[in-house]
C-alpha positions, 0 to 999 in steps of 0.5 A: 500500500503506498500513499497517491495523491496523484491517482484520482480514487473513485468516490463511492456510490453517492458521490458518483450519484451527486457529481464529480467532487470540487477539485481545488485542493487536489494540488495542496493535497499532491503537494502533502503527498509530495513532501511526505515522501521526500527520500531525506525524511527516511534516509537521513532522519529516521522515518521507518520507510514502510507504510506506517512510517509513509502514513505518518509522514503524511499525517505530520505534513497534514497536520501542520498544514490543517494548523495553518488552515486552523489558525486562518480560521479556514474551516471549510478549505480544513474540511475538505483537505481531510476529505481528500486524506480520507478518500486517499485512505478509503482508496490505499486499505481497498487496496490493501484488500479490506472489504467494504465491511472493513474499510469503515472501521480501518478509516473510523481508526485513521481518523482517530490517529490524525486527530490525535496527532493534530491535538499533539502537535497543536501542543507541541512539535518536539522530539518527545512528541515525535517520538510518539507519532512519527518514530513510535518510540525510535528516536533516532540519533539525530532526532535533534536535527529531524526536528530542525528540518521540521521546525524548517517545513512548518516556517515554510508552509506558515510564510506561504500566502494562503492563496498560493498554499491553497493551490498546492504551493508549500515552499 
């Protein structure tokens, strides 16, 4: 299973009932997607290169910019963004082989791991708490430095305007 932004995932039966969905944030949503898999998060600061280590890469990226779009009181671009995650999600475990009966629980429990991560990291990004979300209790050595680099996307994805972060611009 490997995260894809760039693969459109068929929405379900009432989305094809109701209309295509608003695509505006596809390209915020690829850029997340873009980031997250960056080759220096898993080779130099010691993201485990496997799906719960790209899932909670995305999830930091996400997360930070949901904070951005929270902190512009922009809830309904917030709300939407977490749509695209979820159906990115729905699209990766149907892949993975789980049911329809399956797929409702895993992404019920997703969900559950994104809001405890943007509450953790509405607190505090630092290497305790990403210790917990990002390593899962194996802090590298240089943790220290990965936090640098953190630190570093955040003040980017905070110093882009909103109207080109919303297009899909986070550098």
């Amino acid at each position: 299973m490997t995260v894809t932004a760039s693969k459109e995932r068929k929405g379900g039966f009432f989305r094809s009932l109701f209309g295509k969905r608003d695509d505006d944030l596809a390209a915020l949503y690829a850029a997340v997607v873009d980031e997250a898999r960056q080759p220096h998060w898993y080779a130099r600061y010691g993201v485990p290169d496997s799906v719960d280590g790209r899932f909670d890469m995305v999830s930091l990226v996400l997360s930070l910019i949901l904070l951005r779009l929270e902190r512009a009181a922009r809830d309904a671009e917030s709300v939407r963004l977490t749509e695209r995650f979820i159906d990115d999600m729905d699209g990766q475990i149907r892949e993975s082989g789980f049911g329809d009966l399956g797929v409702g629980k895993q992404v019920g429990g997703i969900m559950a791991v994104l809001g405890g991560r943007l509450g953790a990291y509405r607190t505090a990004i630092d290497v305790e708490t990403l210790g917990r979300t990002l390593w899962r209790g194996q802090v590298p050595e240089n943790a220290d430095a990965a936090l640098v680099r953190i630190d570093a996307l955040r003040e980017r994805i905070d110093a882009v305007p909103l109207d080109r972060l919303l297009a899909g611009q986070i550098q």
